[in-house]
C-alpha positions as CSV (number, residue, x, y, z in Angstrom):
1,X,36.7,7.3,38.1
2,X,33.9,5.2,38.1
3,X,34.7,0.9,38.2
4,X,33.8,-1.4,35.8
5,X,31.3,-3.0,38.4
6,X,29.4,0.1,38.8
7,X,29.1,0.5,34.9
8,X,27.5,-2.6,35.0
9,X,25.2,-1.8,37.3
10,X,23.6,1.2,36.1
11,X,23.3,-0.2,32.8
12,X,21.4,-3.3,34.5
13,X,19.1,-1.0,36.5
14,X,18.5,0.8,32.7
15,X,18.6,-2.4,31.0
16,X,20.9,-1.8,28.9
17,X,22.9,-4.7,26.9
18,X,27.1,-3.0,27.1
19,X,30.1,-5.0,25.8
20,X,33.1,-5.4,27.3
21,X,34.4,-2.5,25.5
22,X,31.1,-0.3,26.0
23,X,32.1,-0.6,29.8
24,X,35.3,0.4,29.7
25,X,34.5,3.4,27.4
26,X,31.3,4.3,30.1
27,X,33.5,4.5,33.0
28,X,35.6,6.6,31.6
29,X,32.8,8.8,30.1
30,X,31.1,8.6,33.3
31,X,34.2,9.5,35.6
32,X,34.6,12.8,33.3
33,X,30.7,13.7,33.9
34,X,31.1,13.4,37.6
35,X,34.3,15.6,37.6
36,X,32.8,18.2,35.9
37,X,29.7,18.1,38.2
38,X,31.8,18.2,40.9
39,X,33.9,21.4,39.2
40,X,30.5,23.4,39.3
41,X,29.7,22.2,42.9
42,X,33.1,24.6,43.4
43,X,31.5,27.4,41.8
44,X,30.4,30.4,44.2
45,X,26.3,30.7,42.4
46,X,25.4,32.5,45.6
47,X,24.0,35.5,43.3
48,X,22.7,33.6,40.6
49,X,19.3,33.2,40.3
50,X,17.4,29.7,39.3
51,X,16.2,29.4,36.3
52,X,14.1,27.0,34.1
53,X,14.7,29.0,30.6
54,X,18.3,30.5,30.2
55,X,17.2,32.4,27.0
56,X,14.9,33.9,29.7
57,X,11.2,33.4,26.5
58,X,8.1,33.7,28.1
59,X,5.8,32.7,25.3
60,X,6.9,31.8,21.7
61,X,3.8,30.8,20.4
62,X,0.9,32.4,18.8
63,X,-2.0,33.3,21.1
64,X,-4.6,30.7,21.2
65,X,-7.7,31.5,19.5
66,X,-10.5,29.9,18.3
67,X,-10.4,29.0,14.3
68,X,-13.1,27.5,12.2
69,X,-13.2,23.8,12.2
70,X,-12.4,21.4,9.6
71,X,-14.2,19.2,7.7
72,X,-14.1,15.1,8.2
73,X,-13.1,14.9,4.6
74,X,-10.1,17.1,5.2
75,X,-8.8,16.0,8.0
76,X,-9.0,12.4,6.8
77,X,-7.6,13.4,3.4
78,X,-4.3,12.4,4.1
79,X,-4.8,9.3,6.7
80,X,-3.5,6.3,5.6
81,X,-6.8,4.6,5.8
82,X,-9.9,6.0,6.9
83,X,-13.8,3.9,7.9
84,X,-16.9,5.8,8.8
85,X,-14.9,9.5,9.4
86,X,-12.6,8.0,11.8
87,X,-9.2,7.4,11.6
88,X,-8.4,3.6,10.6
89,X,-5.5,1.6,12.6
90,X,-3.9,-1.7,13.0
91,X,-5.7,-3.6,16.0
92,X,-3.4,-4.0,18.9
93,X,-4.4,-7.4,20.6
């Protein structure tokens, strides 16, 4: 189980804002994430290999070719706003 105190902790290290109740509920939460880890630190994964991708995909996507492009007027047909074929946006002082 993990205290109260260390709750607080991480939560000030993520800046998070947690209630009184939010803490209690964390540590809890927390405490059951940790067992769990620790149940798979138990398991024997000698002859299991690493992986990044469990479904084991090597390329989903469509190959990447070249395609004809578009036009200013299309691509800007659906912007918001649009000045001299460029994209228009709120400045950001």
């Amino acid at each position: 189980m993990i205290s109260e105190e260390e709750v607080r902790h991480v939560a000030n290290l993520a800046r998070l804002g947690l209630t009184d109740e939010e803490v209690e509920k964390m540590s809890g939460q927390l405490g059951d994430i940790l067992d769990n880890i620790d149940q798979i630190g138990e398991l024997n994964l000698e002859d299991v290999p690493p992986t990044a991708n469990a479904l084991n995909l090597t390329n989903v996507l469509r190959p990447d070719e070249p395609h004809a492009e578009l036009s200013p007027e299309t691509v800007l047909s659906t912007a918001p706003d649009a000045a001299d074929d460029l994209f228009a946006v709120p400045r950001i002082d």
